[in-house]
BALUMZA-554615 format. One line per field, with one value per residue (C-alpha): residue number from 1; x, y, z. Coordinates in Angstrom, 1 decimal. Layout:
residues N
k: c(NUM; ...)
X: c(X; ...)
Y: c(Y; ...)
Z: c(Z; ...)
END
This chain:
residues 436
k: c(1; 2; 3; 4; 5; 6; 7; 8; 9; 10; 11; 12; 13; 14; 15; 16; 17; 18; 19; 20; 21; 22; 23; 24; 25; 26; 27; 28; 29; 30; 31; 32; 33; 34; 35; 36; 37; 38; 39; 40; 41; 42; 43; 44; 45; 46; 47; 48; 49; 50; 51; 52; 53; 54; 55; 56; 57; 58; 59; 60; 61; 62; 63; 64; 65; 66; 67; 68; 69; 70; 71; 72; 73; 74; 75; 76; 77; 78; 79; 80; 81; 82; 83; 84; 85; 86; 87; 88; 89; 90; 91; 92; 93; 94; 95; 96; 97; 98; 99; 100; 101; 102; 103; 104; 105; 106; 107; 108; 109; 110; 111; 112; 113; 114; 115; 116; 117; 118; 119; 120; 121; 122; 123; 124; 125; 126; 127; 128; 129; 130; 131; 132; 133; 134; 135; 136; 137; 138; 139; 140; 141; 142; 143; 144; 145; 146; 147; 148; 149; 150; 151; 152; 153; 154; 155; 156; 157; 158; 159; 160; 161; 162; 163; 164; 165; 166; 167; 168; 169; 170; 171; 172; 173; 174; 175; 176; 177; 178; 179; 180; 181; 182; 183; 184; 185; 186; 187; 188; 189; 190; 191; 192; 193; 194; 195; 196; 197; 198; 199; 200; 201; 202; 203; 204; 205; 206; 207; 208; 209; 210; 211; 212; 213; 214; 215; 216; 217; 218; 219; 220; 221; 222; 223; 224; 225; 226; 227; 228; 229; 230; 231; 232; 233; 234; 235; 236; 237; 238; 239; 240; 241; 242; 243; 244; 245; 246; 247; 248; 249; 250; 251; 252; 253; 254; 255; 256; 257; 258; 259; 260; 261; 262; 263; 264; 265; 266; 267; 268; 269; 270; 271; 272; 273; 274; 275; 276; 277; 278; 279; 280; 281; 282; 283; 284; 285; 286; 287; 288; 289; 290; 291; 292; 293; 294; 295; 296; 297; 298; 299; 300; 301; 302; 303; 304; 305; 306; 307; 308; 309; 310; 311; 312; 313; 314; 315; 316; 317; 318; 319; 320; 321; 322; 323; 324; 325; 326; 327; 328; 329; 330; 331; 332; 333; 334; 335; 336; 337; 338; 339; 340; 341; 342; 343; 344; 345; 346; 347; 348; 349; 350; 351; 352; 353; 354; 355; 356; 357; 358; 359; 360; 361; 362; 363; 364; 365; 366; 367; 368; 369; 370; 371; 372; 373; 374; 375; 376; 377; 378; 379; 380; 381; 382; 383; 384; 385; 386; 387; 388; 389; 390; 391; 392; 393; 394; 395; 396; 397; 398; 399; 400; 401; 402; 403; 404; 405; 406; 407; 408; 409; 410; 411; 412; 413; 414; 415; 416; 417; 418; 419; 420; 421; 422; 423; 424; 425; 426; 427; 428; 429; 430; 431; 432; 433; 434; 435; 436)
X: c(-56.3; -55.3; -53.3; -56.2; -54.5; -58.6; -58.3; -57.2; -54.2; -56.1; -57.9; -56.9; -55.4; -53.5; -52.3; -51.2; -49.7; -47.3; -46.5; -45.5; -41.8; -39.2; -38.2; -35.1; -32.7; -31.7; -28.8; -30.8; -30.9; -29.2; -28.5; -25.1; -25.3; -23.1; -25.4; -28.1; -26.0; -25.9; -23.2; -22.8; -22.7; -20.3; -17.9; -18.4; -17.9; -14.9; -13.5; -14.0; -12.1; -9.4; -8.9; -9.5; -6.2; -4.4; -4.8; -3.9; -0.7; 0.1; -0.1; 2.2; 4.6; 4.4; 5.3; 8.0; 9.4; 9.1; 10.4; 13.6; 14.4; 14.4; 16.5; 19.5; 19.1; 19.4; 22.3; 24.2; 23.8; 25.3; 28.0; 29.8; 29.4; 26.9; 24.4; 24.8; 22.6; 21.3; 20.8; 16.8; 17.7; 18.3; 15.6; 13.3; 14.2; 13.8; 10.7; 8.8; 10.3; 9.1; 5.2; 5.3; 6.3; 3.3; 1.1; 3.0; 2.0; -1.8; -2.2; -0.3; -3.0; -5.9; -4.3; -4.3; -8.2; -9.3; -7.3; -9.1; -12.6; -11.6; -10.4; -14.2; -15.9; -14.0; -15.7; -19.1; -18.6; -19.3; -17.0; -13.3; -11.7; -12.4; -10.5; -6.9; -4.9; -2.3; 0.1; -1.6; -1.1; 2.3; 3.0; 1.3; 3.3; 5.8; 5.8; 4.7; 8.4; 10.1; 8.6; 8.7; 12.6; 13.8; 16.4; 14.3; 15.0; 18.0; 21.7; 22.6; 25.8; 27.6; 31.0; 31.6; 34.8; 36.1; 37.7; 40.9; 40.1; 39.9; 36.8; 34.6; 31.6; 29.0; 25.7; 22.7; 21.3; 24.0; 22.1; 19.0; 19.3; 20.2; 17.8; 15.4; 16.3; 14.2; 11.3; 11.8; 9.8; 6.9; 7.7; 6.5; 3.0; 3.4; 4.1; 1.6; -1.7; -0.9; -0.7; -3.8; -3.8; -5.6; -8.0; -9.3; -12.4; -12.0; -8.5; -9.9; -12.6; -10.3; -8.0; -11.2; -11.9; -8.7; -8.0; -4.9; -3.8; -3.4; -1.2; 2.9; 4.3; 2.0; 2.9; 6.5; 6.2; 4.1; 6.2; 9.3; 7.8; 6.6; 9.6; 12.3; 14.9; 13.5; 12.9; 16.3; 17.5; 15.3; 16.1; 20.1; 20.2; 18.0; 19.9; 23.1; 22.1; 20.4; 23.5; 25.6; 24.2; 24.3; 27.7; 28.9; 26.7; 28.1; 31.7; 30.6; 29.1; 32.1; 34.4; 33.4; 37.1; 37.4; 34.5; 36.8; 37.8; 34.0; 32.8; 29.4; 31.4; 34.2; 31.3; 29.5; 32.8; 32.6; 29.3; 28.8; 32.0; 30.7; 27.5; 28.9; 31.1; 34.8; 37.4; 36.9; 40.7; 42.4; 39.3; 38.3; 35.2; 36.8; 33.9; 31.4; 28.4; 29.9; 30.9; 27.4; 26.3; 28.7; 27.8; 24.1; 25.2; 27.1; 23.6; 22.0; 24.5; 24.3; 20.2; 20.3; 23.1; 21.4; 17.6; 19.5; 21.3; 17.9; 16.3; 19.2; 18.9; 14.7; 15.0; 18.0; 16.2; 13.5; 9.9; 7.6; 7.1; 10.9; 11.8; 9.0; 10.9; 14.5; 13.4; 11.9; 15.2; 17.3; 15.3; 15.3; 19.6; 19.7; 17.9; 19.8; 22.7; 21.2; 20.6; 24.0; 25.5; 23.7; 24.0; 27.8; 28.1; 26.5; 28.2; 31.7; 30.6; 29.6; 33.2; 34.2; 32.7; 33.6; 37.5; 37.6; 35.7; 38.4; 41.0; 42.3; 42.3; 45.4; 45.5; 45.3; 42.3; 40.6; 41.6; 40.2; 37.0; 36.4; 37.7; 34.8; 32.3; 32.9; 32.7; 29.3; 27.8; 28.8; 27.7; 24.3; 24.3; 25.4; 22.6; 20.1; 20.6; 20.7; 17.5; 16.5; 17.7; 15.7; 12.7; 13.8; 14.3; 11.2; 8.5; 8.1; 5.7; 3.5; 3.8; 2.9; 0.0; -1.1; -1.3; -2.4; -5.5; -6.2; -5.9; -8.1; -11.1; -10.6; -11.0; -13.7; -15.7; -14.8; -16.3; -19.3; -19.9; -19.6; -22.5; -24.5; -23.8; -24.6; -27.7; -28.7; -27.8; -30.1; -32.8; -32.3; -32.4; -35.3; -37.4; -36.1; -37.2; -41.1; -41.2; -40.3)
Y: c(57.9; 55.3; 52.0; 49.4; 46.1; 45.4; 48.4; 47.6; 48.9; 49.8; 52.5; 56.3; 57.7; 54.6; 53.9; 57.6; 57.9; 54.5; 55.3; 59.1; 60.0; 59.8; 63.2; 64.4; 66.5; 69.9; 72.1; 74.1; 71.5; 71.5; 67.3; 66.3; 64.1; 62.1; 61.2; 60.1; 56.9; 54.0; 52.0; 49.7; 52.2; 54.3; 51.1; 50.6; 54.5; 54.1; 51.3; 52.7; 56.1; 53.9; 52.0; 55.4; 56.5; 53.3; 54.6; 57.9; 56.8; 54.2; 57.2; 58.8; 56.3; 55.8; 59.2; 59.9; 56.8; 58.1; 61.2; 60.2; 57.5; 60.2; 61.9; 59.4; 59.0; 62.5; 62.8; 59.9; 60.9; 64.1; 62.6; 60.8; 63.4; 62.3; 64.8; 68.6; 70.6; 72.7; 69.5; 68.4; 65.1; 66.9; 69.2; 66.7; 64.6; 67.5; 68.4; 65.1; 65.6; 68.6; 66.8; 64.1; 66.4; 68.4; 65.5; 64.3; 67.6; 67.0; 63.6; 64.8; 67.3; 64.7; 62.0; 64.9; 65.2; 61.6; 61.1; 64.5; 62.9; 59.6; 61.6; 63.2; 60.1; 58.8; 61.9; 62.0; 65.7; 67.4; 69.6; 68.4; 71.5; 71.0; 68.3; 69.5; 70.5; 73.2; 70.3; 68.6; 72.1; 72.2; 68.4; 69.4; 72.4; 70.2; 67.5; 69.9; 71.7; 68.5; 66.9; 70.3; 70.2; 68.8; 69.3; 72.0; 73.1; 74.7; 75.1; 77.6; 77.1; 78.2; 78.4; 75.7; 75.0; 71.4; 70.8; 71.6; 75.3; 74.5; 76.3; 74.9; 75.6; 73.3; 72.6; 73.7; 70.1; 68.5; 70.1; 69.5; 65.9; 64.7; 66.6; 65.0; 61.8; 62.6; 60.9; 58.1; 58.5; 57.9; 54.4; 54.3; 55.7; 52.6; 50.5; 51.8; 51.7; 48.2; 47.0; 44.8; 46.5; 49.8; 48.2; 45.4; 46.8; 44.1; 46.2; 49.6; 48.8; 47.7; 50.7; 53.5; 51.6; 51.5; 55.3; 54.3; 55.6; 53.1; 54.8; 54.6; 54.2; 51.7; 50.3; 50.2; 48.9; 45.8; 45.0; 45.1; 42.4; 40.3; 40.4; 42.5; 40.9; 41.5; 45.0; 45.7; 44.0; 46.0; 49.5; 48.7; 47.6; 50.9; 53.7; 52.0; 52.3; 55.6; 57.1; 55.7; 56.8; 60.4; 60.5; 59.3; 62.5; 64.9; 63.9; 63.2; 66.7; 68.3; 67.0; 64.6; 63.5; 61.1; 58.8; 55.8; 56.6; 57.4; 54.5; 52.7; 50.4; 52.1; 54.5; 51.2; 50.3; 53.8; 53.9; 50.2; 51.4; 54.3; 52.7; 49.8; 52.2; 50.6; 52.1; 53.0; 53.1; 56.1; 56.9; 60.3; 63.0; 65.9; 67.8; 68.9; 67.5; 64.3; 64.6; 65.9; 62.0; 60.3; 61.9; 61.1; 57.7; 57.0; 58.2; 56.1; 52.8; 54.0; 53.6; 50.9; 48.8; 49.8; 48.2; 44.9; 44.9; 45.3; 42.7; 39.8; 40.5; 39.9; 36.9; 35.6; 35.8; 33.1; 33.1; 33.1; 29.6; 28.6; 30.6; 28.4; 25.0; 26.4; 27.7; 24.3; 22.2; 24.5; 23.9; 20.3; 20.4; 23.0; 21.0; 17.6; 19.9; 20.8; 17.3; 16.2; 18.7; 18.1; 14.4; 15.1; 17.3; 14.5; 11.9; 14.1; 15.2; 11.5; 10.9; 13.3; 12.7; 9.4; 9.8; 12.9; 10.2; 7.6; 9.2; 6.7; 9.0; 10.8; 14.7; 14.8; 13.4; 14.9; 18.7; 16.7; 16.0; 19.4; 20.7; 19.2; 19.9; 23.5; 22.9; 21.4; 23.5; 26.5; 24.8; 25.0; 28.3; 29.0; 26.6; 28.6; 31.8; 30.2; 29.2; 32.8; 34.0; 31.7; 32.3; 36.4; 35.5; 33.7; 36.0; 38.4; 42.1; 40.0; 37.0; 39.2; 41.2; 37.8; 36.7; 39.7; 39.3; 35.9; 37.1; 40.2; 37.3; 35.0; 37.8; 39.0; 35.6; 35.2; 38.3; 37.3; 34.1; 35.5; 38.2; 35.3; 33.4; 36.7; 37.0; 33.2; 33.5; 36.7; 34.9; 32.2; 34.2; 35.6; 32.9; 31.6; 35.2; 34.7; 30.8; 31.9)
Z: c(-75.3; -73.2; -73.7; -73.0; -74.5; -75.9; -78.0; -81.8; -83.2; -86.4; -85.3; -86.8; -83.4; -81.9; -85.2; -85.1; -81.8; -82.9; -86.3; -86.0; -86.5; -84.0; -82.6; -83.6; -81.8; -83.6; -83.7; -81.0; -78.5; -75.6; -75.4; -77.6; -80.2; -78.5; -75.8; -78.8; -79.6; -77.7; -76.4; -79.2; -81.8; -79.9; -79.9; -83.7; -84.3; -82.3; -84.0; -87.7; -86.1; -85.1; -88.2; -90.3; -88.2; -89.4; -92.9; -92.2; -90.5; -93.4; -95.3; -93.5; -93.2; -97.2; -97.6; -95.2; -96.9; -100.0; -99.1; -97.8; -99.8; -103.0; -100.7; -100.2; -104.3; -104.6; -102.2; -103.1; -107.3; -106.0; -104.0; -106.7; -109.0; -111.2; -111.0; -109.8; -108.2; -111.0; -113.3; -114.1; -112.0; -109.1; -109.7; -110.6; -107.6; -105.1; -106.9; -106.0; -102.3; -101.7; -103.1; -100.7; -98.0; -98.8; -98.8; -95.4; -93.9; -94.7; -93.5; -90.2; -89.2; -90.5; -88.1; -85.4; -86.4; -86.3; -82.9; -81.2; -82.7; -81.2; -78.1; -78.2; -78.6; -75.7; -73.2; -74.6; -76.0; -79.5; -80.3; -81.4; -80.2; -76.9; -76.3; -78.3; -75.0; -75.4; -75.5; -78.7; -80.4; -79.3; -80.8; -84.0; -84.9; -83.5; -86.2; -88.6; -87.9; -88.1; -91.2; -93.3; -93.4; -96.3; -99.2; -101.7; -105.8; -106.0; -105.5; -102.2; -100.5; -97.3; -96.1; -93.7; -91.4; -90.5; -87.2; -88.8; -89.5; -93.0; -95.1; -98.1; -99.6; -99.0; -100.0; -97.8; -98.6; -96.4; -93.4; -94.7; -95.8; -92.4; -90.1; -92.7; -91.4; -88.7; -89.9; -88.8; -85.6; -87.6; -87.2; -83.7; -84.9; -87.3; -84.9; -82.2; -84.7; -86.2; -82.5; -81.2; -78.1; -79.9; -81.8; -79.4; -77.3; -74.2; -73.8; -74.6; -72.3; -69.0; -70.3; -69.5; -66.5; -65.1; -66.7; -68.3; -71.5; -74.6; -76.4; -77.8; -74.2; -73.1; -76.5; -75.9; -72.5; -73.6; -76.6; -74.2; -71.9; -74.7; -77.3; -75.5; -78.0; -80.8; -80.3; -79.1; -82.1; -84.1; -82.8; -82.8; -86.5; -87.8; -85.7; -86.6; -90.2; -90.0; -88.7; -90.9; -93.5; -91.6; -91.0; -94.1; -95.4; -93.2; -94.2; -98.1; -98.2; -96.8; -99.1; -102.1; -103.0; -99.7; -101.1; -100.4; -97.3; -96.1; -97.9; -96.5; -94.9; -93.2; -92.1; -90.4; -89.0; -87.2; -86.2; -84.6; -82.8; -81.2; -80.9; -78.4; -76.7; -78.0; -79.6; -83.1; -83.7; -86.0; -88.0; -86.7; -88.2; -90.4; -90.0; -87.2; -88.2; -88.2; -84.8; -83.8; -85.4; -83.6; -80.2; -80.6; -81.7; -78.3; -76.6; -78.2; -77.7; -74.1; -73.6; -75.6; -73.5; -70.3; -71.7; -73.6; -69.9; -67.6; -70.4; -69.5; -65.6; -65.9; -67.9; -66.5; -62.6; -61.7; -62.4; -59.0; -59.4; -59.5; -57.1; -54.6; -56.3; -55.6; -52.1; -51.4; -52.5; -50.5; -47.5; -47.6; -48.3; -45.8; -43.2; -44.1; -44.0; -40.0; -38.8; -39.9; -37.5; -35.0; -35.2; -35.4; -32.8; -30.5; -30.9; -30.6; -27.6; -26.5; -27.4; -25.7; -22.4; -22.4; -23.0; -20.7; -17.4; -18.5; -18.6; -21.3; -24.2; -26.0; -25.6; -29.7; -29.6; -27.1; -29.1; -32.2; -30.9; -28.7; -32.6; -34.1; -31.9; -32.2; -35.9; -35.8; -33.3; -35.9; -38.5; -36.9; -36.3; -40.1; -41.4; -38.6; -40.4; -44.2; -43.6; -43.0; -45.4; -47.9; -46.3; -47.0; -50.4; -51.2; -49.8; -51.9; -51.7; -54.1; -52.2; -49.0; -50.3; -51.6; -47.8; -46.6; -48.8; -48.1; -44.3; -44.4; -46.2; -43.7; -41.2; -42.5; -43.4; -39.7; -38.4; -40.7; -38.9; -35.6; -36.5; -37.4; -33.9; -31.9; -33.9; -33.0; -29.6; -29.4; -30.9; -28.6; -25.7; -26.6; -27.0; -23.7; -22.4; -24.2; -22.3; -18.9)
END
């Protein structure tokens, strides 16, 4: 039947052909689902994937927190001999780390889920396994490894050596405990999905068009342009605690009757030592995990002096806009600077003319003024080549690609206009050829 607009909407077919169902795409057809949403509901599915991930990774942050700080209760109950590890605290402790690592585990591979569906979303495909790389397998067993390890029920020693060849038996946990501590790179996932830059679509949007990846390095990067000190700050104060804590375990672990003398404090005193790269004084590790700490803490100091140093040197050298002002007054002193010379250098020589035809002047100051004319005349050559060299240090490859663009669009508005005169000339020329 045809669409005549005169023909009624009431009648049995029309009203048939407008009213039947919507075909819908089966498991048979060949078209994704993915291709059956439109724009806007592939933003708002995105966006509820996204925020879904900030729960997870909450939730995984709770945990790991959880987990560890049960840990350091566990460990420091143990350390002054409190508690042993066959006791129900210790047990019972242990018990509810071992739960929250379980849990952990979980919402690790459902974050790894809800990032490959977000990852699918992203290319338009179906299936969630087609997008996990070899390398996002290799990251999930990864952190699977990593956030498994932790102090379990039960007591189960080894022999252990210090550095001075001496042997005791120490707990299992000791080793445990502090690769536990490694955790705490779940506070970069915390950081990343709590960051404005995932969740805004205007920056997801420029980030697909520009195929760059929003993720915890681009992160990183934009929080060290915006607070640089803060984050510096930041990351000093917890790896200095973190390893504090560490190496006061290691030594703790090893033996339990120096609790004074690896007090929190003295431990800090360590630590912030090796961490700035000073001299830590006679304090020295007893055992080799201690010194394994220490040598990761200098690693650390080491990255951490060379960003706080690279942060100083950016904020401490001019914007674009000062560095146009301070080029500007430099010019202007530099060419007063000029002028003066030069008038200088005139008038000696004037001087000097006149005294030499004379023949009145004095032979001291005649060498005075030939002196200071070869004074002035370097001067000018000295303020020549300063002036150079601000004109070097202004221009910039922003400042040049700036020019060349403005160059290459007058060229071509040019070019434009000229096309536009040979076509009027041609027009001209014909009509003159039609007249004659």
């Amino acid at each position: 039947m045809s669409d005549d607009p005169k023909t009624p909407l009431n009648s049995g077919d029309v009203v048939q052909k407008y009213t039947e169902p919507l075909k819908k795409y089966s498991s048979e057809t060949t078209m994704p689902e993915k291709e059956s949403l439109t724009l806007a509901q592939k933003l708002d599915l995105r966006i509820g994937l996204v925020l879904c991930r900030r729960r997870v990774v909450n939730m995984e942050f709770t945990l790991a927190t959880i987990g560890i700080i049960f840990m350091v209760l566990e460990a420091e109950l143990y350390i002054k001999g409190s508690i042993s590890k066959r006791g129900l605290v210790s047990l019972l402790l242990k018990f509810l780390i071992s739960i929250s690592t379980l849990f952990l585990l979980l919402f690790i591979c459902v974050n790894y889920y809800v990032s490959a569906r977000i990852r699918a979303l992203d290319s338009g495909v179906r299936s969630v396994l087609s997008v996990m790389t070899s390398r996002n397998w290799l990251c999930l067993c990864l952190e699977l490894v990593i956030c498994s390890i932790h102090p379990f029920p039960g007591d189960f020693k080894f022999n252990y050596a210090s550095t001075q060849g001496v042997i005791h038996s120490v707990s299992i946990d000791s080793v445990l405990s502090i690769a536990m501590l490694t955790r705490v790179y779940l506070i970069c996932d915390f950081a990343v999905v709590h960051s404005d830059m995932v969740t805004d679509t205007f920056i997801y949007s420029i980030g697909v068009i520009s195929k760059t990846k929003i993720n915890t390095s681009f992160v990183f990067k934009a929080l060290m342009n915006r607070r640089p000190g803060l984050l510096l700050i930041v990351v000093m104060v917890l790896t200095i605690l973190v390893n504090t804590w560490a190496y006061r375990a290691c030594e703790l672990y090893y033996d339990r009757n120096k609790y004074k003398k690896n007090s929190f404090f003295e431990s800090l005193w360590l630590i912030t030592m090796v961490f700035l790269s000073s001299d830590h004084g006679d304090v020295m590790p007893e055992s080799y995990c201690g010194r394994y700490v220490s040598v990761v803490t200098a690693i650390l100091g080491l990255i951490t002096t060379a960003l706080l140093i690279a942060i100083i040197a950016q904020q401490v050298e001019h914007t674009r806009m000062e560095k146009h002002v301070f080029a500007f007054a430099s010019r202007i002193q530099t060419s007063f600077k000029k002028k003066s010379a030069a008038a200088d250098a005139i008038k000696s020589f004037f001087k000097l003319t006149v005294l030499t035809k004379a023949g009145k002047g004095r032979q001291s100051e005649i060498s005075r003024l030939k002196d200071k004319v070869k004074q002035s005349l370097k001067t000018l050559r000295s303020t020549r080549d300063e002036m150079m060299d601000i004109y070097d240090d202004t221009v910039g490859v922003v400042d040049i690609a700036e020019i060349t663009w403005r160059v290459d669009h007058r060229v071509g508005l040019l070019e434009s206009k000229f096309k536009a005169m040979d076509a009027k000339l041609d027009l001209i020329l014909s009509k003159i050829d039609r007249n004659k």
